[in-house]
N, C-alpha and C positions, 0 to 999 in steps of 0.2 A: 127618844131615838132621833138622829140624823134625817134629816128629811134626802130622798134617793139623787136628786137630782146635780146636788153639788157638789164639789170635790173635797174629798174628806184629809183631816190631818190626824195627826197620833194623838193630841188631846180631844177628839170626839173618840176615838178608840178607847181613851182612857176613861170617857168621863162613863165607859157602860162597865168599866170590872169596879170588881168589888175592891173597896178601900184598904182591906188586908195585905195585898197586891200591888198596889199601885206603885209602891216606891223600888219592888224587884223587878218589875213589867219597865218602869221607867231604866232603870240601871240598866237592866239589859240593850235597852231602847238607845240610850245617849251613847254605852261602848262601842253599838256595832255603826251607829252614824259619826261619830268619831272617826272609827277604824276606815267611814266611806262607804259603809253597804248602804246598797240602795233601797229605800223604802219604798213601799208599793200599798196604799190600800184601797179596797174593793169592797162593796154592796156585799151580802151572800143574805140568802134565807133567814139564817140564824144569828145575823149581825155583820159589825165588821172585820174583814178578814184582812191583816197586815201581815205582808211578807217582807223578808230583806234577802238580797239577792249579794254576790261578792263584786264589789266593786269592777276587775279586770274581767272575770270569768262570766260575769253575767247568774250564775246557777244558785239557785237558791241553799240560802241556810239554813231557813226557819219559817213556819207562819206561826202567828199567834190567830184560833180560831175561836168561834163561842160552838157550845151542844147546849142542851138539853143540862144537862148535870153543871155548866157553868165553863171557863176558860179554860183553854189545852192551849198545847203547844204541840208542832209537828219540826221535829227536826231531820232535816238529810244530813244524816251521818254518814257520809263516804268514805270520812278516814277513817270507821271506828277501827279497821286494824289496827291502827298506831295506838290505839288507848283500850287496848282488850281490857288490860287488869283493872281496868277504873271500869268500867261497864261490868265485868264481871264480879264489881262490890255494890250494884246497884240493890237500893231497899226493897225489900219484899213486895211491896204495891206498886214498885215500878217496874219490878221483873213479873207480875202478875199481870201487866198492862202489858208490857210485848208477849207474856203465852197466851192471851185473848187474839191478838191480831192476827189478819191474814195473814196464811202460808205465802211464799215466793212461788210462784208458779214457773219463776225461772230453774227453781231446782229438781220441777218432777223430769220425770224420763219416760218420753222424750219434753224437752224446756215447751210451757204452754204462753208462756208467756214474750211479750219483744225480746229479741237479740240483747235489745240495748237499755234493758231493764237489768238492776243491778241490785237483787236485794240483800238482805242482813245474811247472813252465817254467824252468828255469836254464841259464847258460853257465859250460862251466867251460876256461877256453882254446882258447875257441873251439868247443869241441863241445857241443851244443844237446841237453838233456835232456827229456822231457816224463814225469814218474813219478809215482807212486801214494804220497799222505803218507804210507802204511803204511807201506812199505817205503823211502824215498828215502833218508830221513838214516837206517837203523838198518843201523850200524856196530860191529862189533867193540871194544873195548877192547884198543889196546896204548899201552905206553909212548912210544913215538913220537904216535899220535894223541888221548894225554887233554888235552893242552895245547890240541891245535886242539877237541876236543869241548868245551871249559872256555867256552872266547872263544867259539863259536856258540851255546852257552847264555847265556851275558852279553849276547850281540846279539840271540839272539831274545826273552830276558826286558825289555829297552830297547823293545821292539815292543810288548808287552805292556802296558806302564804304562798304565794307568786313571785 
C-alpha cells in the first residue's frame, strides 16, 4: 500500500487491482485523459479512490473505488435518458446491483431529500427503478461487466459534450 503522505498517481491505484483488470481499468483510464477529464486521486479507508471530473463542466463522471468484496465503479449517469434502451439491456447482476441500492429520497412525497439532488427514474425490463446517483450505477468490476461498464461510459461521456 501507498504510504498516506504523498501524492498519489494512476499506477499506484493500479498497482492494488487485480491483474484480470488492469488492462480495462487502464483503457478506460487513457480515454477519458485523452478526452481531458481531470483525474483526481485521494486516501479513503478502503484504499485509493480515483475520480475524473469533465474537463469544461468540472462534474464528476466516474470514481473508481475499492470495498470489501474488491473494485466498483460509481458512475453519474445524468444523461441516462438519452441511453434508456442500452440501460434497459443491462445483465441480470447488474440490474440486481441497482434494485439493492438506495431509493431517491427526491422521489417520496413530500421530496426528503436536496432540491438539487437528481436521482435515477429507470426501467430495466420492465421493472421501474427510482435510486439515489450515489449509489445506482456503483457496480462491482468483473470480467463479464467491464465491456458493459466501457459502452455506459462512452454513452454517458456523448451526453456530456459541451
Amino acid at each position: 500500500m501507498v504510504p498516506y503522505s504523498m501524492e498519489f498517481k494512476f499506477e499506484d491505484f493500479l498497482a492494488d487491482i487485480s491483474q484480470e483488470y488492469r488492462n480495462g481499468v487502464t483503457q478506460i483510464h487513457e480515454e477519458l485523459t485523452t478526452d481531458k477529464y481531470k483525474m483526481k486521486i485521494e486516501k479513503k479507508a478502503s484504499g485509493l479512490l480515483v475520480s475524473y471530473s469533465h474537463p469544461k463542466t468540472k462534474r464528476s463522471l466516474l470514481n473508481w473505488v475499492f470495498r470489501k468484496s474488491g473494485l466498483h465503479i460509481r458512475i453519474y449517469a445524468e444523461g441516462h435518458a438519452n441511453y434508456a434502451d442500452f440501460i434497459s439491456t443491462l445483465p441480470n447482476d447488474m440490474e440486481a446491483s441497482i434494485a439493492k441500492s438506495s431509493q431517491c429520497k427526491q422521489f417520496f412525497n413530500p421530496p426528503q431529500c436536496s432540491p438539487k439532488c437528481r436521482g435515477y427514474d429507470i426501467s430495466i425490463r420492465g421493472n421501474k427503478y427510482q435510486k439515489c446517483r450515489y449509489d445506482c450505477f456503483l457496480m462491482q468490476i468483473t470480467q463479464e461487466n467491464l465491456p458493459i461498464i466501457t459502452e455506459l461510459i462512452r454513452l454517458e461521456k456523448e451526453t456530456r459534450v459541451v
